[in-house]
Every structure is written in structure tokens, then in C-alpha cells.
C-alpha positions as CSV (number, residue, x, y, z in Angstrom):
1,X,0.0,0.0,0.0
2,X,1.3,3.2,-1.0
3,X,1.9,6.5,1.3
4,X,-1.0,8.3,-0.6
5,X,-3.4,4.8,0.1
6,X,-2.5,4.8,3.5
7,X,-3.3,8.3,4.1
8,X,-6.7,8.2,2.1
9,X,-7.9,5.0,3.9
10,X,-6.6,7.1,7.4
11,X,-8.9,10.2,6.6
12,X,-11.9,7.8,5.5
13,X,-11.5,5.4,8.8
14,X,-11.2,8.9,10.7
15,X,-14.3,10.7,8.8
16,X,-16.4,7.2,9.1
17,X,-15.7,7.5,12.9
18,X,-17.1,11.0,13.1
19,X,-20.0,10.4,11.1
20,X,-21.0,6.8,12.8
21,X,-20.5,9.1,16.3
22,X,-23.0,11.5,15.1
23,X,-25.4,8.9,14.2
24,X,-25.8,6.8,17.4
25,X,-25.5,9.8,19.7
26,X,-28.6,11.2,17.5
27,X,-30.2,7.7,17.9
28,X,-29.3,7.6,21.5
29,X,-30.5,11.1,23.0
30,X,-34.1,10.7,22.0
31,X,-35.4,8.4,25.1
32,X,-33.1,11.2,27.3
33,X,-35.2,14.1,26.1
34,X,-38.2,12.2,26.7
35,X,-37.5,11.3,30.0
36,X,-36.3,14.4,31.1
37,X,-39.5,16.5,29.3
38,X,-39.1,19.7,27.6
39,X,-39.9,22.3,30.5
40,X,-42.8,25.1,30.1
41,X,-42.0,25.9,26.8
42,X,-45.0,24.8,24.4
43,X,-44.9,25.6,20.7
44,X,-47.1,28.2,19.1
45,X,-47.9,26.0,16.5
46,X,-49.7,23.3,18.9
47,X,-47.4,20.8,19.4
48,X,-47.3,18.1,21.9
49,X,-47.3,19.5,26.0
50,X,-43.5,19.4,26.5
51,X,-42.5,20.7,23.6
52,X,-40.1,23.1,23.2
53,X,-41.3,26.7,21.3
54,X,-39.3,26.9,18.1
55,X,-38.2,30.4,19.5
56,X,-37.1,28.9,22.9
57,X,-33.9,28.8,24.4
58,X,-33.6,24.8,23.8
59,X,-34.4,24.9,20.0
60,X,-32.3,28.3,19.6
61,X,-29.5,26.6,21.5
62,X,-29.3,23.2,19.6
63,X,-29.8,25.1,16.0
64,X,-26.7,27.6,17.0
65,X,-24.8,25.2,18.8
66,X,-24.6,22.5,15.9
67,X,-23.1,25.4,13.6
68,X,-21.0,26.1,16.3
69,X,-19.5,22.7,16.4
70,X,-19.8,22.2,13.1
71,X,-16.6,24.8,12.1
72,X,-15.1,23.0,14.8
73,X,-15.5,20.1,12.9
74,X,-14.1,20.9,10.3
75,X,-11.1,23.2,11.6
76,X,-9.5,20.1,13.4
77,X,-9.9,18.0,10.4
78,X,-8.2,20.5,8.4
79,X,-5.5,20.7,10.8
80,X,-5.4,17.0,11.1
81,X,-4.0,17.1,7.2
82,X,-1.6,20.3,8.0
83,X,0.6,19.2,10.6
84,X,2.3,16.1,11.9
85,X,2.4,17.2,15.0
86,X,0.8,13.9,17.0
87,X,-0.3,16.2,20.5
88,X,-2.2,18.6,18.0
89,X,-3.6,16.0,15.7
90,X,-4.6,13.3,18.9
91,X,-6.1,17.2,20.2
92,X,-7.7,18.0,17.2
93,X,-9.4,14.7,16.7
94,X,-10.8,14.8,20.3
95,X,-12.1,18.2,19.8
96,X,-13.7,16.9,16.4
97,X,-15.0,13.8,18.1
98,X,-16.6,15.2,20.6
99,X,-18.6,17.9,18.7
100,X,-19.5,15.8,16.4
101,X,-21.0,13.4,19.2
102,X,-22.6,16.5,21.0
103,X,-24.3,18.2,17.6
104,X,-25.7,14.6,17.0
105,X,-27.5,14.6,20.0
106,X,-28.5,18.6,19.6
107,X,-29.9,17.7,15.3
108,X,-31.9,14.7,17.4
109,X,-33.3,16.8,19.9
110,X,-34.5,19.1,17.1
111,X,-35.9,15.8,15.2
112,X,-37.7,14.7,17.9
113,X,-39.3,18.0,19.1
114,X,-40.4,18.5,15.0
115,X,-38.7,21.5,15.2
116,X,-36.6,23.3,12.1
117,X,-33.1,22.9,12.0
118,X,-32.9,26.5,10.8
119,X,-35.0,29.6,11.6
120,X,-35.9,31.6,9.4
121,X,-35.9,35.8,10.1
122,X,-34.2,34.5,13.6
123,X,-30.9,35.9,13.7
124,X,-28.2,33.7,15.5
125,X,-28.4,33.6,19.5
126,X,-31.8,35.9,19.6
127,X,-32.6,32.7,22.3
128,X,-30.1,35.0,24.5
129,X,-31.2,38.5,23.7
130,X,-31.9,40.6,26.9
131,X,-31.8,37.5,29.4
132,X,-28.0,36.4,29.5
133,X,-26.0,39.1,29.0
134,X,-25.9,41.0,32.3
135,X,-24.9,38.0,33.8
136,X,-22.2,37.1,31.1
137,X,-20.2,40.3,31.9
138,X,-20.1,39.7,35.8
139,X,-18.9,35.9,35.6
140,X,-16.0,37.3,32.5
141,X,-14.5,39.6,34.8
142,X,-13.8,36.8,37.3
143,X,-12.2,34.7,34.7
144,X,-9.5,37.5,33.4
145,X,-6.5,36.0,33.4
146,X,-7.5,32.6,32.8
147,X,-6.5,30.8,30.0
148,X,-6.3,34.4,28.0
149,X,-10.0,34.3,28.9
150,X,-9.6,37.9,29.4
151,X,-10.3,38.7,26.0
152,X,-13.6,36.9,25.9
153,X,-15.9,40.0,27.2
154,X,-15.3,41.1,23.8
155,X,-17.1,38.1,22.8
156,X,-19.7,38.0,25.2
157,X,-22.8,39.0,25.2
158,X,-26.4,38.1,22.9
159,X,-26.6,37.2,19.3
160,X,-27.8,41.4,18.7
161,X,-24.6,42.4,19.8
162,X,-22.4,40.5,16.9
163,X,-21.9,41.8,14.2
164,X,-21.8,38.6,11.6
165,X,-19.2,38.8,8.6
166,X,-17.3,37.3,6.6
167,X,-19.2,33.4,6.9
168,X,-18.5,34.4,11.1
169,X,-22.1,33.9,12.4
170,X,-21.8,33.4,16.1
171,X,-18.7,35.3,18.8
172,X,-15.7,33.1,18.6
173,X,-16.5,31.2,14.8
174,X,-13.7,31.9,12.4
175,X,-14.3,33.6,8.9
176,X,-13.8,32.2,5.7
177,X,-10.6,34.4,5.1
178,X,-9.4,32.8,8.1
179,X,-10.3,29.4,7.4
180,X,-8.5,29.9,4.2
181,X,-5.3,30.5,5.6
182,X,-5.9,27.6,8.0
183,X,-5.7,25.4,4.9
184,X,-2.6,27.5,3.4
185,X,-0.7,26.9,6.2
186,X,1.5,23.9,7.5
187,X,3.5,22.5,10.6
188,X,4.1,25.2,13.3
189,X,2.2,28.0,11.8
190,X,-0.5,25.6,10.9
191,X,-0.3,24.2,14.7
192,X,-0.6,28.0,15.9
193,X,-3.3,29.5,14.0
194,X,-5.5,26.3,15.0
195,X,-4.6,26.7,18.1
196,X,-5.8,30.5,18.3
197,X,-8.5,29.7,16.2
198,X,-9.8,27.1,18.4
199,X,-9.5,29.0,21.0
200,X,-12.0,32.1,20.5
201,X,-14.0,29.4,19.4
202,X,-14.7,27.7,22.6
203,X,-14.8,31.5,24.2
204,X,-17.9,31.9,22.1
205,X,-18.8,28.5,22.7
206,X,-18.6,29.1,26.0
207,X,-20.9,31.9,26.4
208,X,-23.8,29.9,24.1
209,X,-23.2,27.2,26.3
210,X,-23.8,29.1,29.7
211,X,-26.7,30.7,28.2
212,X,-28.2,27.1,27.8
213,X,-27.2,26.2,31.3
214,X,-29.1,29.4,32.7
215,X,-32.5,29.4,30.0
216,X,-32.8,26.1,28.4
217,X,-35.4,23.7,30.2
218,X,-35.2,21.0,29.1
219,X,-33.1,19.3,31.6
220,X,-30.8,16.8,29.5
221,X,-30.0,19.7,27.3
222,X,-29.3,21.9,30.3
223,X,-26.4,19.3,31.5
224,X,-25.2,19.0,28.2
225,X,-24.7,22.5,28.4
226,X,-22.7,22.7,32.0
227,X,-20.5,19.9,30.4
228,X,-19.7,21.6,27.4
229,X,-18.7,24.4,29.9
230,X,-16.4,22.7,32.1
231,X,-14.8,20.8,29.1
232,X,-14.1,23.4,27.1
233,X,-12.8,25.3,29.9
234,X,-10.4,22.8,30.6
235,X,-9.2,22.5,26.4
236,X,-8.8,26.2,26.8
237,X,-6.0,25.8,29.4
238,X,-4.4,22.9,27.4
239,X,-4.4,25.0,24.4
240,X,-2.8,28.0,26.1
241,X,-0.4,26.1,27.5
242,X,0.6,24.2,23.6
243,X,0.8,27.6,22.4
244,X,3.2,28.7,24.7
245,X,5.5,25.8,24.0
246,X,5.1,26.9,20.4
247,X,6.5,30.7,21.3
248,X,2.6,32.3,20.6
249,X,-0.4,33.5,22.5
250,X,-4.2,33.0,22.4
251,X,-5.2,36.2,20.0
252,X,-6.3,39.9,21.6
């Protein structure tokens, strides 16, 4: 088997991995929602008690949150192909493992609640407008410091206070210029700019993620949330920390 077979049958085995996680964690959160019921939040439209609105916090989370995770996706498998680095490739593949996992279970939720995957006229994170953002700004300022987590009030804050551009929908989601040069670049430069990248993206995933731990109701939902929080928090330390063994910084 030649070097270009072996690395084709690598990305397939590694792509085929992702998509069969997706699929059984979409499979697999359906009898949790159901057991855990979908709060107060009944649809407009007359669905089942239970139900989740299509403009409540749940359904706005899980749509935003599986675009979210999605980039994510597909900035560690770019990076995956750029470097040969093993400690960012084995960290790049648990970051796009786990997301994938996680944004299976959020497209199921939305499946089972018969609710659109997209809204239309909603912009992204209007779930958060007015309700979360007082309380984002108090918790920030006891993070500065952190894991350059000083820089994510700038992030911070409801969907009507980001500006999207650029293919950037959501705080912390890279643009298409950047992903660009994500796939221009190789070894340490390719290591860095991931690593950056990465990191205002669990910043603004970070935020959504709090927000859902705070509105959402539904109570599997809300604990996927938390987790997401304290997981990422913890990949946001590891990240500084490659970074500085690479002579660079999280961005301003």
C-alpha cells in the first residue's frame, strides 16, 4: 500500500468515525429528552405539551450550537492534514469527536421535538437577547487571566450584539478568510493558527453554552450544556499552554 493509500484509507477510517458518532449519539439522545421533558416551553404552533417553542432557548441553542460545532469540525480535520504534529492532531481529533458526538445529539433533539433545524428571520443567539448578557459580563471579569479568557468580554454577550461577517455567524466562529489560511498553512504555523482559532471558538462557545445552562429547560439539554462548559474550559487551558510551548499567545 502506498503513502498516498495509507493516508486516504486514514482520513476515511477517521471521517467514518465522526459520522458513525453523530449517528448513534442522534439515535441515543431521543429516550433522554423524553425522559427528562421539555420544561414550560410549548410551541405556538400546537405541538405536543412538553414541547419546546421553536423560539425557545432549547431549539435556539441546539440550531446555534450545531453550527457552532460544526466549524469545529471541520477546523481540526483541516488541521489534522496540516501538521504532523501527534499532541495537535490526537487534540484536534478529540475536539472533532466530541462535537460531532454532541451536535448529534443537539440535530436529534431538534428531530424529535419536530422542530426546524434553521429559523428563518431569527438571527443567530436571539434565544439570549436581553436574558444572559448581564450576567455574562459579571462571571467574565472573574475569569481574566485565565487561560487568556480575558479577552472573551469582547465576545460575550447576545446574538444582537455581533456583528456577523465574513461566513462568522456566532462570537468566537472563524471567517472564511481565516479558514483559508488555516488550509494554506503547514507545521508550526499551521499548529498556531489552530490553536488560536480554536480557542476564540470555545470563548464563544462558552458563552452559548452558559446561556443554555441558565434558559434552556429542558433538563438533558441543560447538563449538556454545564459539560460543554467545564470541558471546554479545561481544552482552553491545554491550548494556552501548547501555544506557549510553540512561542505564541491565544489572539487579543
Amino acid at each position: 500500500m502506498t503513502g498516498t493509500e495509507r493516508t486516504r484509507r486514514t482520513r476515511w477510517v477517521a471521517g467514518s468515525a465522526v459520522a458513525l458518532a453523530v449517528l448513534f449519539a442522534g439515535a441515543a439522545t431521543v429516550a433522554s429528552a423524553r425522559d427528562d421533558g421539555a420544561g414550560e416551553h410549548v410551541s405556538a404552533a400546537g405541538s405536543a405539551p412538553g414541547t419546546p417553542a421553536t423560539d425557545s432557548a432549547d431549539a435556539g441553542f441546539a440550531r446555534d450550537m450545531a453550527v457552532h460545532h460544526q466549524q469545529a469540525v471541520e477546523m481540526s480535520f483541516i488541521v489534522r492534514d496540516r501538521t504532523r504534529d501527534e499532541d495537535v492532531r490526537r487534540f484536534a481529533y478529540d475536539i472533532a469527536n466530541t462535537q460531532a458526538n454532541q451536535r448529534g445529539m443537539l440535530l436529534g433533539w431538534l428531530d424529535l421535538w419536530e422542530l426546524p433545524k434553521v429559523s428563518a428571520g431569527q438571527e443567530p443567539m436571539a434565544w439570549m437577547d436581553g436574558q444572559h448578557a448581564g450576567h455574562d459580563m459579571d462571571d467574565m471579569d472573574g475569569m481574566e487571566g485565565k487561560s487568556g479568557m480575558s479577552g472573551m468580554s469582547g465576545m460575550s454577550g447576545h446574538g444582537g450584539g455581533y456583528q456577523a461577517h465574513d461566513g462568522s455567524l456566532m462570537p468566537g466562529m472563524a471567517t472564511r478568510t481565516e479558514l483559508g489560511r488555516l488550509r494554506e498553512a503547514s507545521g508550526k504555523q499551521a499548529e498556531i493558527l489552530y490553536l488560536q482559532l480554536m480557542t476564540d471558538h470555545h470563548k464563544g462557545g462558552i458563552d452559548m453554552a452558559r446561556g443554555c445552562a441558565d434558559l434552556c429547560a429542558v433538563k438533558a439539554e441543560k447538563r449538556l450544556a454545564q459539560s460543554m462548559v467545564d470541558a471546554q474550559r479545561s481544552e482552553l487551558d491545554a491550548m494556552a499552554q501548547m501555544l506557549a510551548e510553540r512561542g505564541a499567545a491565544p489572539r487579543d
